[in-house]
C-alpha distance (Angstrom), angle and dihedral (degrees) to the residues before:
residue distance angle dihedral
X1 . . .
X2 3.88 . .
X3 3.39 128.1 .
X4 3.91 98.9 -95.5
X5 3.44 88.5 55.0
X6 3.74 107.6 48.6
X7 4.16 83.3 47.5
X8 3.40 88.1 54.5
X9 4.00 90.8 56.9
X10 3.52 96.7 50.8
X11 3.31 103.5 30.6
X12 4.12 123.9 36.7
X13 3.59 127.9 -141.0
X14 4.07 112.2 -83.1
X15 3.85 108.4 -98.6
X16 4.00 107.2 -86.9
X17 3.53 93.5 24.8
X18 3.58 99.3 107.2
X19 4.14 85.3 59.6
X20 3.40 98.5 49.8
X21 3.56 121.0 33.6
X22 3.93 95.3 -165.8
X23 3.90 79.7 74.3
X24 3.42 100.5 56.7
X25 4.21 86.5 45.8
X26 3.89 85.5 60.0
X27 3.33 83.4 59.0
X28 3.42 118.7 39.3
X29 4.13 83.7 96.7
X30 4.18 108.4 73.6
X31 3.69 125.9 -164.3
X32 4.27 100.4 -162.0
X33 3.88 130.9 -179.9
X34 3.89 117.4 -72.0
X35 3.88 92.7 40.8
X36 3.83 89.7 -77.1
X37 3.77 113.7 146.1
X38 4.21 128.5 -178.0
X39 3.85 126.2 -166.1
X40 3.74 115.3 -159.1
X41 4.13 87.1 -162.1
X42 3.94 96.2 46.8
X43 3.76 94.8 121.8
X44 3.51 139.5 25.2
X45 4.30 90.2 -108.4
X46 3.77 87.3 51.1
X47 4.00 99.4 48.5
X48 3.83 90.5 42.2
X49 3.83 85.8 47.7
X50 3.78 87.9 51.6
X51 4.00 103.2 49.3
X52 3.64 86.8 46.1
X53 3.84 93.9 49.7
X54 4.22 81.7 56.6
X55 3.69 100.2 37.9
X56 3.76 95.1 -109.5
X57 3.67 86.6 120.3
X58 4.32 136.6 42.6
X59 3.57 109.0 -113.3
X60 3.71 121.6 -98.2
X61 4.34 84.7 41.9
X62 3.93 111.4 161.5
X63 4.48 108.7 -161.9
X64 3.67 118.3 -161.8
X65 3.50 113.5 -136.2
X66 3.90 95.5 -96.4
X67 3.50 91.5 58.0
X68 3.80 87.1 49.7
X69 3.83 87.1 50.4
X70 3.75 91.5 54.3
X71 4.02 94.2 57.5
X72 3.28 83.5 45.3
X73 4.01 94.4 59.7
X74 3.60 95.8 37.7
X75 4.24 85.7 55.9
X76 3.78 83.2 53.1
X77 3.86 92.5 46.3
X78 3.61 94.5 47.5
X79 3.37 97.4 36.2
X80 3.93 80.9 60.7
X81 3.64 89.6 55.1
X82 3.56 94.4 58.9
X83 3.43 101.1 46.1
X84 4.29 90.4 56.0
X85 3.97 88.0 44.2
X86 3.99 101.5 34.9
X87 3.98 129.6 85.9
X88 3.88 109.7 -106.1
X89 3.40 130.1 -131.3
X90 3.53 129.8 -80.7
X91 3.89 117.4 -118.1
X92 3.87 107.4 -92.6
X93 4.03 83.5 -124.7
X94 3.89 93.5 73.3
X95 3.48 124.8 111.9
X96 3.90 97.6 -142.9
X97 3.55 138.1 10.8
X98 4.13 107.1 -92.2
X99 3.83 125.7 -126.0
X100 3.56 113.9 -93.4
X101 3.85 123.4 -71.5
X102 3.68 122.4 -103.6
X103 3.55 90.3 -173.8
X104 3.83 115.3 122.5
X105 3.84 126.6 -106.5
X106 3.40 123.0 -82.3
X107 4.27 109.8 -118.3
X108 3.81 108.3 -103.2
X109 4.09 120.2 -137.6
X110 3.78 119.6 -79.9
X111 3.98 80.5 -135.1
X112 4.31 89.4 59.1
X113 4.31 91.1 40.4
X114 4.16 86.1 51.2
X115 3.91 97.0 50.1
X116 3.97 91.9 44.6
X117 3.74 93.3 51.2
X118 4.06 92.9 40.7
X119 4.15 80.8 56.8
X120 3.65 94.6 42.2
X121 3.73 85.0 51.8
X122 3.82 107.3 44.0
X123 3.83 91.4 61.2
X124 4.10 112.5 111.3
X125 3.18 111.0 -109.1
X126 3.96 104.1 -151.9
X127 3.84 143.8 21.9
X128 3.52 111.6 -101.2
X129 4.28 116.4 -125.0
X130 3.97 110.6 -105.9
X131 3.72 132.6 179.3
X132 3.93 123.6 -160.3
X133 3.92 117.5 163.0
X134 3.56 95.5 -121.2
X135 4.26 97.5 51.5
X136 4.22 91.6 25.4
X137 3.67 98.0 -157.8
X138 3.72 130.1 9.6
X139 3.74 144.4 140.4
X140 4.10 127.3 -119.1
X141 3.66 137.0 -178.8
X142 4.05 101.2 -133.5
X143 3.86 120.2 -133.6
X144 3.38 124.9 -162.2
X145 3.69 106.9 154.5
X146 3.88 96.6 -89.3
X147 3.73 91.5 57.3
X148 4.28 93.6 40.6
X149 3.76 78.4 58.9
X150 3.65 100.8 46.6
X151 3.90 98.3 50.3
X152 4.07 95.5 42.0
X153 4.41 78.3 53.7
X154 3.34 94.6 47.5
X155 4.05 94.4 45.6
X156 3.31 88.0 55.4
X157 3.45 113.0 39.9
X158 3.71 77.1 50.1
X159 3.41 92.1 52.5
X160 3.90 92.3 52.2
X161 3.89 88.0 48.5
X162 3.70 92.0 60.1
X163 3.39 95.1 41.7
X164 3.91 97.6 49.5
X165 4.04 87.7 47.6
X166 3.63 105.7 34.6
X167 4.08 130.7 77.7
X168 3.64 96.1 -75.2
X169 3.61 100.8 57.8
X170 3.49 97.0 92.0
X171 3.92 87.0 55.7
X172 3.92 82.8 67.0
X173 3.53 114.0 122.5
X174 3.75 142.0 165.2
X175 3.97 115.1 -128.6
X176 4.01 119.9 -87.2
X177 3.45 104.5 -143.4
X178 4.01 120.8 70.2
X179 3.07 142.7 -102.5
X180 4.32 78.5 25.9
X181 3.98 109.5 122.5
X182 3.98 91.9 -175.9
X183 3.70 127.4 112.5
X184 3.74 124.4 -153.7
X185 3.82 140.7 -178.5
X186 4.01 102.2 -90.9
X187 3.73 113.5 -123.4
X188 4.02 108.1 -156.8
X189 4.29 103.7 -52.4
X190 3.64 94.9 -18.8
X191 3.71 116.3 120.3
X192 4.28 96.9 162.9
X193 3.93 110.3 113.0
X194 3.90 84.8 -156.4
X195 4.17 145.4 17.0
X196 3.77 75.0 -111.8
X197 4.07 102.1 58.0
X198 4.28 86.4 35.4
X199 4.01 90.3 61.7
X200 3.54 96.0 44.2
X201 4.11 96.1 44.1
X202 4.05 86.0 49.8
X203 4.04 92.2 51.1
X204 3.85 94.1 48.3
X205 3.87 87.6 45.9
X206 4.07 86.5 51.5
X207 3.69 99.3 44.6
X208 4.30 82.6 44.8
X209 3.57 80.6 58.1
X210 3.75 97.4 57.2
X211 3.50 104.7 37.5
């Protein structure tokens, strides 16, 4: 079983990350209890493995380690994104989960805008024409691995754009439960990316509340 996979059976996908696969980029790199920590993307097998897994990527797709290194910096870009746009997390201290912030977003980095809009930009924009005797006529994207790269970028950077400007970016919220580094679509006062996180936030808020 590979990596993505046995996360996947302990932990869930953050809520809102099967809509937006930006999301579920953010975090593809875990922080977990005992100063353990898992990236999904940590070698060129692994981040192949995981655009294929999402259709970002024809089957059978082989990433050299730059390419790898480039998902890996647009995670950290985006990641950035989310962080100036998202609600934080409460303290682990509090009683109950507050009501939603009104405050405004934070300003990203120029450095995090730049590399989303260089992705957003690098993605081919049309099909090219092809001929072949048995299909006559016919348009196709070309891959080579540059290009495989490219588009899966572009989707989502894309993605994150949409996300960060559209109705559910207020919904954006950073995990409640430490040492958690995932962010998840917030679903009334919940701010746990998993059953998991919500149980361990709620015990270090009770033993808060007896020390």
């Amino acid at each position: 079983m590979n990596a993505s996979s046995t996360v996947r059976s302990v932990i869930p996908a953050a809520p809102g990350a099967d809509r937006y696969p930006s999301l579920d980029l953010a975090n593809s790199r875990l922080s977990m209890p005992g100063g353990q920590s898992t990236d999904l993307l940590a070698t060129p097998e692994d981040a192949a493995r995981w655009l294929i897994e999402r259709d970002l990527a024809p089957a059978g797709t082989v990433l050299h380690a730059v390419c790898a290194g480039r998902l890996r910096a647009l995670r950290e870009h985006v990641r950035e994104l989310f962080a100036a746009r998202a609600e934080p997390p409460t303290e682990p201290s509090a009683e109950a989960s507050p009501a939603p912030s009104a405050s405004a977003p934070a300003e990203p980095s120029a450095e995090a805008l730049a590399a989303v809009n260089a992705a957003l930009t690098r993605v081919p924009t049309a099909a090219e024409l092809r001929w072949d005797p048995a299909r006559g006529l016919h348009r196709v994207t070309p891959y080579p691995t540059d290009q495989v790269v490219d588009r899966a970028l572009g989707v989502l950077a894309a993605d994150a754009a949409d996300l960060l400007t559209g109705p559910d970016a207020d919904r954006l919220a950073a995990c409640d439960s430490r040492p958690c580094i995932r962010y998840l679509l917030r679903t009334g006062r919940r701010h746990w990316c998993s059953v998991r996180c919500g149980d361990r936030a709620r015990a270090a808020r009770a033993y808060a509340r007896r020390s």
